[in-house]
N, C-alpha and C positions, 0 to 999 in steps of 0.2 A: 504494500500500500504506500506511496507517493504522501510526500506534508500533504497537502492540497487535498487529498481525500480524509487521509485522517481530521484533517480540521474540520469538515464536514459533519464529522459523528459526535467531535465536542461540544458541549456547554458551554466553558468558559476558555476562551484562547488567551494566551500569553500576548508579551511586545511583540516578541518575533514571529508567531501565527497572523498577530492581525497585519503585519508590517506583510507578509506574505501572499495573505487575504485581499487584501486593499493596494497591496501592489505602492506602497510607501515606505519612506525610511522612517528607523527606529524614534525621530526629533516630534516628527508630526503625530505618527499613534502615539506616542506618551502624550503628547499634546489633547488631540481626542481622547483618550479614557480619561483624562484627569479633567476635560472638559463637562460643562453641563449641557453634555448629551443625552444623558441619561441611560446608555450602554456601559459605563464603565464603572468596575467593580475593586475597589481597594480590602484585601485581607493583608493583617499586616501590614510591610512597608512595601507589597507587590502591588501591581493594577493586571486589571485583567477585562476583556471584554466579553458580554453574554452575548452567545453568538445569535439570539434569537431577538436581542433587543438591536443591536447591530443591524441586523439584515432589513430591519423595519427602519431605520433612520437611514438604511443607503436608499430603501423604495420610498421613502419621504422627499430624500434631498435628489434624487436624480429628476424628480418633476418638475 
């Protein structure tokens, strides 16, 4: 199984998942999860993105 597919079956993706996902550097997805997006999830001192809230603000923001 390829990243790309794996991140498909997660929950919550890492910097470097979404930086993969979205086809962006590691500057900007830190930017977005720490943003009020409302996809981005802090445990601890990690950020992480829900990949179901995510997909809902790319089909918001592409319109």
């Amino acid at each position: 199984m390829d990243k790309l597919q794996a991140i498909g079956v997660k929950r919550l993706l890492t910097v470097k998942e979404v930086c993969i996902y979205l086809g962006i550097g590691q500057t900007k997805a830190r930017e977005l999860l720490r943003g009020n997006n409302g996809f981005g999830v802090q445990i601890g001192n990690r950020w992480y993105a829900d990949k179901k809230k995510l997909d809902t603000w790319i089909e918001k923001s592409v319109i």
